[in-house]
C-alpha positions in Angstrom: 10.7 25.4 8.2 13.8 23.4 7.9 14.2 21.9 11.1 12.3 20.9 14.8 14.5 24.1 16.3 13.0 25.8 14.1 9.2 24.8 14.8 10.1 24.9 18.6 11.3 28.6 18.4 7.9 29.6 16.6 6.2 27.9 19.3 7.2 29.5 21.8 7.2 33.5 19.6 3.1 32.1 19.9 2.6 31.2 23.4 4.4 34.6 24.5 2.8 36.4 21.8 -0.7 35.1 23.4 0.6 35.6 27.1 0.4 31.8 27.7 3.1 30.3 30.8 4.4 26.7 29.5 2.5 25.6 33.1 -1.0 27.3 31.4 -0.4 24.4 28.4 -2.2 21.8 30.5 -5.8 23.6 31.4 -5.2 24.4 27.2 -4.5 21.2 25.6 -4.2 18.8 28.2 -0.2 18.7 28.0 2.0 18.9 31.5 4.7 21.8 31.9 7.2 19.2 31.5 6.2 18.1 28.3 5.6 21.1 27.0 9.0 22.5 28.1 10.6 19.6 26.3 8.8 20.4 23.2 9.8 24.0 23.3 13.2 23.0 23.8 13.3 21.0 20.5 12.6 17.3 21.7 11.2 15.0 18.4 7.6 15.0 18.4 4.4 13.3 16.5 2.3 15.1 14.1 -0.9 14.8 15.7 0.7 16.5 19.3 2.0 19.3 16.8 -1.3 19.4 15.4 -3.0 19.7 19.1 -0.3 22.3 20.2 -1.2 24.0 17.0 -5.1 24.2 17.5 -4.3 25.8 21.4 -1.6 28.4 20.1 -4.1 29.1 17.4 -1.8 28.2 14.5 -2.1 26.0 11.8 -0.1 23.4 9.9 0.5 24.4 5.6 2.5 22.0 3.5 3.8 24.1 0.6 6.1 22.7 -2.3 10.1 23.3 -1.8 10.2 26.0 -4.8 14.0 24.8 -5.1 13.4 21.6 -6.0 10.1 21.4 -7.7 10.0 23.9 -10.4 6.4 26.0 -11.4 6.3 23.6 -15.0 6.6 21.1 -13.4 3.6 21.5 -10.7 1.4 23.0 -14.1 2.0 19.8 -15.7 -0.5 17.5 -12.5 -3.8 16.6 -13.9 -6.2 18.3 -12.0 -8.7 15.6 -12.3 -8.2 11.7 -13.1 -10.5 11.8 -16.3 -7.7 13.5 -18.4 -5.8 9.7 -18.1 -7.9 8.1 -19.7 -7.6 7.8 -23.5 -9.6 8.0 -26.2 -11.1 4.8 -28.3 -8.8 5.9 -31.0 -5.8 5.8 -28.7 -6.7 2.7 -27.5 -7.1 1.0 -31.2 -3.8 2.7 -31.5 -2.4 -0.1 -28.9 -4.1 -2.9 -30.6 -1.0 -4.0 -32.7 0.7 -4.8 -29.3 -1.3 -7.3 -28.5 0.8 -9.7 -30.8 3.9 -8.9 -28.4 2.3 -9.6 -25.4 0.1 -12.7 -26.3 2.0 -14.1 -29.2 5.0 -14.1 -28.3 5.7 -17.9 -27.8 4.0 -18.2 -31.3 7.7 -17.5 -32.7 9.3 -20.4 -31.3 
């Protein structure tokens, strides 16, 4: 989906695919004709009254990565768990000689 046109058009291939009338919306999710209409119709809308439109058109919301902007290395390369940041003791000994820089440093002057 690119755009709220878009969303509005699928929408409304739903609710006709299900046999709904825009007036039917209200005994469904609570939401007047008028509303509705100007949902349909493309009018800005917050997540959570997508997400209750959703649930009565029996849809759901999927948030998928653009594949022309984030590449398949890229994606492989995310942790899958927070234990592979930590480092080893050896790594951290490694770091030991930097703790001149950061605490000596006015040793120099």
């Amino acid at each position: 989906m690119k755009n709220v046109d878009e969303i509005a058009a699928l929408l409304v291939q739903q609710r006709k695919k299900l046999g709904i009338e825009q007036k039917d919306m209200y005994m469904l999710i609570g939401m007047k004709q008028q509303q509705y209409q100007r949902i349909e119709a493309g009018s800005d809308i917050k997540l959570s009254t997508l997400l209750r439109i959703l649930e009565g058109l029996d849809l759901e919301l999927s948030i998928v990565p653009n594949t022309r902007k984030v590449t398949h290395s890229s994606i492989d390369n995310v942790p899958d768990n927070q234990n592979e940041h930590k480092k080893s003791k050896s790594e951290l000994e490694d770091d030991s000689d930097d703790l001149g820089f950061w605490f000596n440093s006015g040793d120099d002057a």
